[in-house]
C-alpha positions in Angstrom: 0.0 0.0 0.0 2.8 2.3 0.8 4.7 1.9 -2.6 1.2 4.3 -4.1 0.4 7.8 -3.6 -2.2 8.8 -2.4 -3.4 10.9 -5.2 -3.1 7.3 -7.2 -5.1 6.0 -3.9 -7.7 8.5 -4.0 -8.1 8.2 -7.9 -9.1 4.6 -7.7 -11.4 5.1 -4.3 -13.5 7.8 -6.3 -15.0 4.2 -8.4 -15.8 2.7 -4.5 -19.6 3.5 -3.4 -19.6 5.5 -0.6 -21.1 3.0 1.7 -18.3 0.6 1.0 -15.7 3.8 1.5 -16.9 4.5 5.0 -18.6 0.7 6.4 -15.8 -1.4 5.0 -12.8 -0.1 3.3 -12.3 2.7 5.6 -11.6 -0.1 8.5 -8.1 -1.8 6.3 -5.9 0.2 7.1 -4.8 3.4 9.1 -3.6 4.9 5.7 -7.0 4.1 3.6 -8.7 5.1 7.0 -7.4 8.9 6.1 -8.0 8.5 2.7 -11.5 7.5 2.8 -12.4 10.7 4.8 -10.7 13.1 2.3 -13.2 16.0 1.2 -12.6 15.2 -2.5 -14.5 12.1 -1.6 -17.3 13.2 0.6 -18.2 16.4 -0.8 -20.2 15.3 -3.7 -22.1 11.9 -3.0 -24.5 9.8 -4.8 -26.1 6.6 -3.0 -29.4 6.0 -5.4 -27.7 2.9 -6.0 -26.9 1.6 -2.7 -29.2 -1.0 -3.1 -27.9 -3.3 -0.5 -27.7 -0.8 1.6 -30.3 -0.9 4.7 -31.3 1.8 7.0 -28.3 0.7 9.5 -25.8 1.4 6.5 -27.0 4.7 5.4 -27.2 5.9 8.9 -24.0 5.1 9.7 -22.6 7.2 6.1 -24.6 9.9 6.5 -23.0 10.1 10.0 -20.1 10.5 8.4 -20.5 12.3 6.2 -22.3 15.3 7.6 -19.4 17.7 8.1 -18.0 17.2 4.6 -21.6 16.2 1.9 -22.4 19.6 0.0 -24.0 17.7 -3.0 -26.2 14.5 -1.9 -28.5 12.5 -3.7 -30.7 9.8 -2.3 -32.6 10.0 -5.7 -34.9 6.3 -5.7 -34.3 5.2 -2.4 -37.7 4.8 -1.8 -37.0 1.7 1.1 -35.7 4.1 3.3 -37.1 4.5 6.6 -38.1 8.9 7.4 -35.9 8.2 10.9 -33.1 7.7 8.2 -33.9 10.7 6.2 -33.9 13.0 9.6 -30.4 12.1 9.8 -30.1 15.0 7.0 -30.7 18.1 9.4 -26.7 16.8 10.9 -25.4 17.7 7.2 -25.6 21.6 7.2 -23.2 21.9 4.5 -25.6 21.0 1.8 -26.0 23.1 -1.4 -27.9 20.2 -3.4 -30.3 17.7 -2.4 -32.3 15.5 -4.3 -34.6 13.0 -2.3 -36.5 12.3 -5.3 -39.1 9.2 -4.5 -38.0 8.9 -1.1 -41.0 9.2 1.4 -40.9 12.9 2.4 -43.8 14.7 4.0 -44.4 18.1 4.8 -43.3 18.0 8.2 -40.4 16.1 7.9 -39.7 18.0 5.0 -40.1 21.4 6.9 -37.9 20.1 9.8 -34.8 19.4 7.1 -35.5 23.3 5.5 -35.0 24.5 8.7 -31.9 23.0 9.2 -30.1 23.4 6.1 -29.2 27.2 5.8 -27.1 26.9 2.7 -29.1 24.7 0.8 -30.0 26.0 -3.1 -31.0 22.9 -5.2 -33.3 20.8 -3.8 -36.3 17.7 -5.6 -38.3 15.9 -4.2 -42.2 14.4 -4.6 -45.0 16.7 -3.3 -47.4 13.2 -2.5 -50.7 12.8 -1.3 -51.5 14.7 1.9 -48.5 17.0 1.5 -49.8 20.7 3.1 -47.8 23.7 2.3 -49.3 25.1 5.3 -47.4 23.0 7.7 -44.4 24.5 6.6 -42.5 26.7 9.1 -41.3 30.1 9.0 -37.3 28.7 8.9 -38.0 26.5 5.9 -40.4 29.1 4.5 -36.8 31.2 4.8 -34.5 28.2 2.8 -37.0 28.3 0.4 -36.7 31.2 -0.2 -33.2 31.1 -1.5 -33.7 28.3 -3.6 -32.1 28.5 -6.8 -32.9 25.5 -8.3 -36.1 23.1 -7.8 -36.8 19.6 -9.1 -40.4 18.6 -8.5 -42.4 15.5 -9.0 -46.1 15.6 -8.4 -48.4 13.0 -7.7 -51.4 15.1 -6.4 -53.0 18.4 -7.4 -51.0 21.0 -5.7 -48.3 23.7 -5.8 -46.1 21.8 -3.5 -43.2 24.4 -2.3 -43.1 26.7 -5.6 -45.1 29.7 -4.2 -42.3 29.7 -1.6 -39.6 30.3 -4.2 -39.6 33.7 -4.8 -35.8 33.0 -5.9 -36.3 30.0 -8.4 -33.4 30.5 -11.3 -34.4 27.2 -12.9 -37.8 24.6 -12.2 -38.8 21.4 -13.4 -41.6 19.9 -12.9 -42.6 16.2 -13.3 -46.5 16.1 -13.2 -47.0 12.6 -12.6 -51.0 12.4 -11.6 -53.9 9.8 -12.4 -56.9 10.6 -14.1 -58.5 8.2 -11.7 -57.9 7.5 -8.1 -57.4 3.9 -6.7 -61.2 3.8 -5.3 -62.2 4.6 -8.8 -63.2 8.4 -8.4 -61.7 11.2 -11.1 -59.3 13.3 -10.3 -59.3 17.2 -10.6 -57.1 20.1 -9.7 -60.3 21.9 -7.3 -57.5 21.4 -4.3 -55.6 23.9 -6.1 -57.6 26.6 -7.3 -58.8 27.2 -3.3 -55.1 27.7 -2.3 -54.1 32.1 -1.8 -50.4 31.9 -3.0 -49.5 30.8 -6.5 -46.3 31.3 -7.9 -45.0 34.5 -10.0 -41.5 33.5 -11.0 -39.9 36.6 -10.7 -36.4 35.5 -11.1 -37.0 32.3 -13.4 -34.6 31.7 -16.4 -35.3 28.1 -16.9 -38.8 26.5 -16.8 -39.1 22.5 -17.9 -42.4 20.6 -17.8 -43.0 16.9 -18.4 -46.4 15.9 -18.1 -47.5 12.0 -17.5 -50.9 11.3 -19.9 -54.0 12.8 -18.9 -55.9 15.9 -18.4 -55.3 16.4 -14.8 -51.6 16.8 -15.9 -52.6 19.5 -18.6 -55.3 20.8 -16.4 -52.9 21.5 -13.3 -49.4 22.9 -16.0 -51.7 25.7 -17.1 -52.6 26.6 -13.5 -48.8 26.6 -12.6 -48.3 28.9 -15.9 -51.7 31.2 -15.2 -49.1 34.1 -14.2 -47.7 33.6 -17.8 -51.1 35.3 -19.0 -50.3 38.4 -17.4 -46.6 38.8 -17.3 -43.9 36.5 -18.4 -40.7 36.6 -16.4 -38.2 38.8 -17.9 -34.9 36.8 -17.4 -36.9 33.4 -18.7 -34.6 31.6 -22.2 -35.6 28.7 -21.9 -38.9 27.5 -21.3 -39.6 23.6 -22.9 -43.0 21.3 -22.3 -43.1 17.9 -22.8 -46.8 16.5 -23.6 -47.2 12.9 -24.4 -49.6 11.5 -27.0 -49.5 11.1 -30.9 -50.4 14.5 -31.7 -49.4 17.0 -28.1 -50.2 20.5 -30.4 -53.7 19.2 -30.3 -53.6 20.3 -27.1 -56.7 22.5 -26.8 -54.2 25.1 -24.8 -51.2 24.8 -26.6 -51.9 27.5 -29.1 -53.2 30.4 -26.0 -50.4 29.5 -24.2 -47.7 29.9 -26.7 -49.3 33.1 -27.6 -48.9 34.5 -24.8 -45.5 33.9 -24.8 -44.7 35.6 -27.6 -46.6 38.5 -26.4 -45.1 38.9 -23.7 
């Protein structure tokens, strides 16, 4: 081990998972000990494929790894446990966060705002039962300095985006059935009784994909209603993805690009 650097060391570590750097190969040796720990390894960390990683495993890295982690995503780790995903308030160095289709409600997700002061990219699903209004005023705050925001949602809401008065780029993943599990339609009336609805000031990037149905359509044009009346100045790039054979048929499609060529 001694006869290689540890730049040659650290260059073959950066292929290791991050759960094997700190549960296993961190444990060798005194010298792989240190290098396990280095910043270059622990500052930006993916474990969406820790598969055979339980809740004991992940625990354990993010314990590690909360002095160091600015960039963390725990993107399809839906089997984790929302003890596990508290553990994230210890990592207050974050900047990015994705915890796409992980189990995140409101108030868990209100507990982690509060305790992530530098945070600027964050996604994550807005599910069933998720209430803006449980929000508090610290992660009302963070949200407010979002830059970036990756949403996926699976119910008729706004989820956080009235909150980001700061949004530079959003993306939104509208994901919802036409019909509910006991058979009943589905319809965006949740939405239209909410008082906040997002105005975009600062947006420069805006990306939709839309799942098939109309309660997709139905709920995009109530995120772009402000569009009617004043399209963000600083928005270049602005990009809708509708599925079906023929998406410009559309009844809304033609209105809506009008509008933003007029404004």
């Amino acid at each position: 081990m001694s006869d290689f650097s540890d730049e040659i060391l650290l260059s073959i570590l950066c292929y290791v998972s991050t759960s094997d750097l700190v549960n296993n190969v961190s444990r060798t040796c005194r010298k792989l000990h240190t290098l396990c720990y280095d910043k270059t390894l622990l500052t930006t960390v993916t474990l969406s494929e820790e598969y055979t990683a339980d809740d004991g495993a992940i625990r354990q890295v993010l314990k590690h790894l909360s002095n160091h982690v600015q960039s963390l995503s725990l993107s399809g780790c839906y089997w984790l446990s929302g003890s596990t995903i508290d553990r994230l308030i210890r990592c207050r160095s974050l900047v990015r966060l994705d915890l796409s289709g992980c189990r995140v409600t409101s108030l868990r997700l209100s507990r982690l705002l509060s305790s992530l002061p530098l945070l600027r990219s964050l996604a994550f699903d807005v599910s069933p039962g998720f209430d803006s209004a449980q929000l508090s005023g610290e992660a009302r705050d963070s949200l407010s300095r979002l830059a970036e925001l990756r949403q996926t949602v699976l119910t008729p809401s706004y989820g956080v985006v009235p909150c980001c008065s700061s949004l530079f780029s959003l993306q939104l993943q509208l994901d919802i059935l036409d019909v509910t599990r006991e058979g009943t339609s589905m319809c965006c009336q949740l939405m239209m009784g909410q008082s906040s609805v997002p105005h975009y000031q600062q947006l420069e990037e805006f990306t939709a994909c839309l799942a098939p149905g109309e309660v997709n359509q139905t709920l995009l044009l109530l995120y772009l209603a402000v569009f009617s009346v004043r399209v963000p100045e600083r928005l270049r790039s602005f990009l809708v993805s509708v599925p079906g054979p023929n998406p410009a048929h559309w009844p809304s499609a033609s209105s809506l690009a009008h509008s933003l060529v007029q404004h």
